[in-house]
LORO-655201 format. One record per atom (N, C-alpha, C): residue in one letter; x, y, z. Coordinates in steps of 0.1 Angstrom, whole numbers, plus 5000, padded with zeros to 4 digits. Example, Ala and Ser with C-alpha at 12.3 -4.5 7.8 and 13.67 -1.06 7.14 Angstrom:
BEGIN
A513249435078;A512349555078;A513249675078;S512849785071;S513749895071;S512950005079;
This chain:
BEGIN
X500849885000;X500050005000;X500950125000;X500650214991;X501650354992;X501050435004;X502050525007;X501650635018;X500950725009;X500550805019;X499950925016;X500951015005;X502151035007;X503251135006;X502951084986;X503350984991;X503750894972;X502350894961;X501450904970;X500150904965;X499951064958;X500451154964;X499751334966;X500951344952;X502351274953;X503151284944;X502851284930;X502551154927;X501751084917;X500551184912;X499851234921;X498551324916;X498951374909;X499751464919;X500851624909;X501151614903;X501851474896;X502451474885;X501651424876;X500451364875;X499551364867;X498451484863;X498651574872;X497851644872;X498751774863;X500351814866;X501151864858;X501251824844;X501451704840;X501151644828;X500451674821;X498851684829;X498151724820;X497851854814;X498151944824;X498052074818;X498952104808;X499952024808;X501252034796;X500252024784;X500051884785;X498851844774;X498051944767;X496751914776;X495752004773;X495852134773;X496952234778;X496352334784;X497452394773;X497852384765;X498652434751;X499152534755;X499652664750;X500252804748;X499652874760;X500052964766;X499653074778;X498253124773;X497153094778;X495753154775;X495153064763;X495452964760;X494952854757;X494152784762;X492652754767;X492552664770;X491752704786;X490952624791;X490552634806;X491252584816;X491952494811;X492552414823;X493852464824;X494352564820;X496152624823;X495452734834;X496252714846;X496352734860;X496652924856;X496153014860;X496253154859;X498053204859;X498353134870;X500053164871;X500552994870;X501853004869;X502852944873;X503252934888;X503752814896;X504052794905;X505852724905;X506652834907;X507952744909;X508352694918;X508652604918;X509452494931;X510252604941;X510252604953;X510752674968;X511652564975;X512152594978;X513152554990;X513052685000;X512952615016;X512852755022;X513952675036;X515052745038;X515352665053;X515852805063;X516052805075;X516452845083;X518352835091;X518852955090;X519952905101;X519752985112;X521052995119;X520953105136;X520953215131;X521253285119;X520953395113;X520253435105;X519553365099;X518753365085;X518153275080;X517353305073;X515953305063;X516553265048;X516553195045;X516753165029;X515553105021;X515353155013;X514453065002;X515353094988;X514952954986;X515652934973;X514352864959;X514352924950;X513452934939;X514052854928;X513552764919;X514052744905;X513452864900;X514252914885;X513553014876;X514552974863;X514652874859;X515652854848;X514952974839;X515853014828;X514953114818;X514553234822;X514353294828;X514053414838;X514753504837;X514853664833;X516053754834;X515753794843;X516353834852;X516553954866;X515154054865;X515854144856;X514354214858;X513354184855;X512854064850;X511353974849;X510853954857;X511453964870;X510953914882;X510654064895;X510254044906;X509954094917;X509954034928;X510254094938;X510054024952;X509954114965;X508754084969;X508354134978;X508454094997;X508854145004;X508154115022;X507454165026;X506654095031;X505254205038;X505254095049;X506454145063;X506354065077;X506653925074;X505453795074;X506353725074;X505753595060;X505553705051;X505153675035;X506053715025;X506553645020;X507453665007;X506853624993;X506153774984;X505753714969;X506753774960;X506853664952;X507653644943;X506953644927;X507353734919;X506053734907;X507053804897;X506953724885;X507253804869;X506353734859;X507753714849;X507553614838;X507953564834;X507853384826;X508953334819;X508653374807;X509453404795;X509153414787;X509453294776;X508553264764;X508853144755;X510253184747;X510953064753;X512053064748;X512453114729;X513253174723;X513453214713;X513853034699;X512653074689;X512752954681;X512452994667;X512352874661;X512052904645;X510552934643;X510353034633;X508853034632;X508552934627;X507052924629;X506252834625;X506452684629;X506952684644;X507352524650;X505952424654;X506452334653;X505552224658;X505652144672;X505352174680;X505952074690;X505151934691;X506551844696;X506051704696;X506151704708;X506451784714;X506251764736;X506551914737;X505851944745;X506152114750;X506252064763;X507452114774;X507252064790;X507652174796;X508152274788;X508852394798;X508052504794;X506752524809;X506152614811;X506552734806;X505652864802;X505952994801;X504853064805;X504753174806;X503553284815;X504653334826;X503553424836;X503353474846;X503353354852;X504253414865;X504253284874;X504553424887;X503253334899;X503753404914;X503353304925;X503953294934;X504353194947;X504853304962;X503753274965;X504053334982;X504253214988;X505453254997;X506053155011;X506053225021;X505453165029;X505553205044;X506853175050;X507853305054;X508553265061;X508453215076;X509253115078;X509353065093;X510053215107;X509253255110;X509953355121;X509953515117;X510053585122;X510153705120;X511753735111;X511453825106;X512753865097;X512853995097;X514354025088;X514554235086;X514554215074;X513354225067;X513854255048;X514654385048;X514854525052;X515454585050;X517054595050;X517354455048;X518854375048;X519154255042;X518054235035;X517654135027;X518654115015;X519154055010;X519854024997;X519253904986;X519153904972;X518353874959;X519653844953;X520153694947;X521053684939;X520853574930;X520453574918;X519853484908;X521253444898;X521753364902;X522253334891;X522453124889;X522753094878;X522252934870;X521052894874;X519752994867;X518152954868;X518052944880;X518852994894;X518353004906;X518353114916;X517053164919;X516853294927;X517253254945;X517953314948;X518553284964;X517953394969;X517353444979;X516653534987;X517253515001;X518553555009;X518453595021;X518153655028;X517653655040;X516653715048;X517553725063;X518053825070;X518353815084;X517253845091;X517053675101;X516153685111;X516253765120;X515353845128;X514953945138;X514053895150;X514153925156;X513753895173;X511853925172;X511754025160;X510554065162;X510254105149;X509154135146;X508454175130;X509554325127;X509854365117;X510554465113;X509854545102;X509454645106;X509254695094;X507654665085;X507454685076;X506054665068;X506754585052;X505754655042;X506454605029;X507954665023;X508354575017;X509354605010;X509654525002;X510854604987;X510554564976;X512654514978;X512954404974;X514554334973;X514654364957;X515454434954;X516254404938;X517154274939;X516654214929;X517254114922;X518554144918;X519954124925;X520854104914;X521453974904;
């Protein structure tokens, strides 16, 4: 009998499949999801807050990233990779659109010390934790 964990897996990935399928080009279709969701990594040390993002494809300025206490949204665009006109695909699997993902960070944080450093398709977000909420919204530039 599978667990729970292997079972929820399996869904996702059938359920990602199929949107590949069915859900054709950005605004194609009913079943393509309004945004994109990228994969998060989020962990903690004695100093800090990290999340870590895939964004393969992604320029720096495509993106944004926000803190508001102890919510971090992350929002741009991928754009469709550069091709020959008039292509045919026999498998399309690498999403494009608007894509945005809020993570709750674990604990209070200072975004106003925050650092954004994207580089090989991956966005790194450090965050120094704080004893207490700091501050309201704020906007990290991406380097």
């Amino acid at each position: 009998m599978e667990d729970a964990s292997d079972l929820r897996h399996q869904i996702k990935e059938h359920m990602d499949r199929a949107r590949r399928i069915f859900g054709g080009p950005p605004g194609g279709g009913d079943f393509v999801t309004p945004y994109l969701e990228p994969p998060v990594d989020v962990y903690i040390t004695d100093e800090e807050v990290v999340v870590l993002m895939e964004m393969a494809g992604v320029q720096p300025g495509d993106m944004q990233v926000e803190v508001d206490n102890h919510m971090m949204i992350i929002t741009g665009e991928r754009c469709p990779l550069a091709g020959r006109p008039h292509r045919r695909y026999s498998q399309l699997e690498i999403p494009t659109g608007p894509f945005k993902r809020t993570v709750l960070l674990p604990g209070n944080v200072n975004p106003e010390h925050a650092k954004a450093v994207y580089r090989d398709g991956v966005l790194e977000v450090v965050i120094p934790r704080a004893a207490r909420v700091v501050g309201a919204q704020l906007r990290i530039v991406v380097r």
